[in-house]
C-alpha positions, 0 to 999 in steps of 0.5 A, spaced: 660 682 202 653 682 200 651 677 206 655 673 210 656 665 209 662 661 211 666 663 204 666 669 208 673 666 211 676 668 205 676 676 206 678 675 213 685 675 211 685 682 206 680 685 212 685 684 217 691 686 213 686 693 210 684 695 217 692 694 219 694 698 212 689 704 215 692 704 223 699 704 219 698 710 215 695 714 219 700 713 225 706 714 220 702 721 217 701 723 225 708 721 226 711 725 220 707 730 220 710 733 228 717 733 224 719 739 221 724 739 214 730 742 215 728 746 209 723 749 212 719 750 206 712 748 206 708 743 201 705 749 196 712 752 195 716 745 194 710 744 189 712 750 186 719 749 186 719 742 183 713 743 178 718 749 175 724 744 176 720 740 171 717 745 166 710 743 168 708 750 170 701 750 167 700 744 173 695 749 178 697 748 186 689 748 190 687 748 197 682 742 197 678 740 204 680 734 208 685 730 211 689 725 207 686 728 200 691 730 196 691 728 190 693 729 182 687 731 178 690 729 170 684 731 167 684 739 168 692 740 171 690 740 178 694 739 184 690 738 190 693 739 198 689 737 204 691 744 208 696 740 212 700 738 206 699 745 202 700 750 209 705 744 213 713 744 213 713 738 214 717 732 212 710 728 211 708 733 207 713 734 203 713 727 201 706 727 199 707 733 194 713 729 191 708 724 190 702 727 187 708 731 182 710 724 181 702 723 178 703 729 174 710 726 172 706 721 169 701 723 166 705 729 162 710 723 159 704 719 157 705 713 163 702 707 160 699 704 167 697 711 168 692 712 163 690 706 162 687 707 170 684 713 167 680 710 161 678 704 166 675 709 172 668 709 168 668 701 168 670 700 175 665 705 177 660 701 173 663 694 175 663 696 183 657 699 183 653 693 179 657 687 180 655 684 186 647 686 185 647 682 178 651 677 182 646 676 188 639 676 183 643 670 179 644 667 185 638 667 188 635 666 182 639 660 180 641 664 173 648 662 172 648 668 167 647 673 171 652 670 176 658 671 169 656 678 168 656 679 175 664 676 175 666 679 169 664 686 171 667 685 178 673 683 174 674 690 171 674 692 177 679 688 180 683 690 175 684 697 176 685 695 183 691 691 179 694 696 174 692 702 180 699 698 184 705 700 178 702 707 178 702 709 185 709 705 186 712 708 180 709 715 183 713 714 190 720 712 185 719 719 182 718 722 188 725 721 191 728 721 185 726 727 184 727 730 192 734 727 191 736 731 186 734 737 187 736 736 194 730 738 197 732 735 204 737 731 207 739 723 206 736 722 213 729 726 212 729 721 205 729 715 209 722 718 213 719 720 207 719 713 204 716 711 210 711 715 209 710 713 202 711 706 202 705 706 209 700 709 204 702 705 199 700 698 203 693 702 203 693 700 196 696 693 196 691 692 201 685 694 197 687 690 191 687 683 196 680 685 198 678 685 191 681 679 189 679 675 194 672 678 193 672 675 186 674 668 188 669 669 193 664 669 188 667 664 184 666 660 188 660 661 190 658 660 183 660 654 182 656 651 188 650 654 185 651 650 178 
């Protein structure tokens, strides 16, 4: 969105649709994060539990800074918990670290969506960062090349947007899989922890319309300018 024109309307649509999937997952986080589970176990102890449950036990389990930062780092083994997922018995938080062993699930079976998003992680950076400024001076400038490097770079980012999606649904499947056989919590606590999942999953669809459409945004300029 690097200025506004009238082919801005077409992000309206992923903007609106972004700005719902933050107030939904942080109302759905607030929500569950008040409800204890029945097994009063906090985050860092079902992640223990359930990494020892699937043999992956040389994953480390750390304290990381922040809120909603919990994430699986596969190139150094690393689980990270915000401090109310690794301290909390809530059901939120124990359907977060069920996810985030969901990634470590993938990446110790060779996930192919998985490992394609890492390998595309340095291209999308460059693609994000670089895209649009190629695109702008191509546009100013009336150099049609510089706009189709613009695009084509873009693309690569919007492809990780893409392939980003089967990985964090796949991650969420584990995750109550794994929480079911294991009968970590109950059948109705399932139920509140797939509402968790499927709000933050929302963000991610979410980031892929903006993408998508910023791509045609662009294409469309593109073939305005010749």
């Amino acid at each position: 969105m690097f200025f506004f024109d009238n082919t801005i309307f077409l992000l309206l649509p992923a903007i609106a649709l972004t700005l719902y999937a933050q107030y939904k997952v942080k109302s759905t986080y607030a929500r569950y994060l008040k409800i204890p589970s029945g097994n009063g176990l906090t985050g860092k102890e079902i992640a223990f539990f359930l990494l020892n449950k699937i043999n992956l036990n040389d994953i480390k389990v750390e304290l990381v800074q922040g809120i909603l930062t919990d994430h699986y780092d596969s190139k150094n083994k690393k689980l990270g918990l915000s401090r109310e997922v690794y301290y909390g018995q809530s059901i939120a938080a124990q359907g977060i670290v069920a996810h985030e062993i969901g990634h470590a699930m993938q990446d110790s079976q060779e996930y192919f969506p998985l490992l394609m998003r890492n390998n595309l992680v340095p291209l999308s950076n460059i693609g994000s960062r670089m895209a649009i400024p190629l695109f702008l001076i191509g546009f100013i400038f009336t150099i049609p090349m510089l706009m189709e490097i613009g695009i084509i770079v873009f693309s690569i980012a919007v492809f990780f947007h893409i392939i980003t999606l089967p990985v964090e649904f796949n991650a969420s499947n584990k995750a109550i899989i794994l929480l079911n056989t294991e009968h970590i919590i109950s059948k109705n606590e399932i139920i509140y922890v797939k509402k968790v999942l499927n709000a933050a999953a929302l963000t991610y669809i979410a980031a892929t319309a903006v993408a998508l459409l910023q791509l045609l945004r662009l294409v469309v300029l593109r073939n305005r300018r010749g």
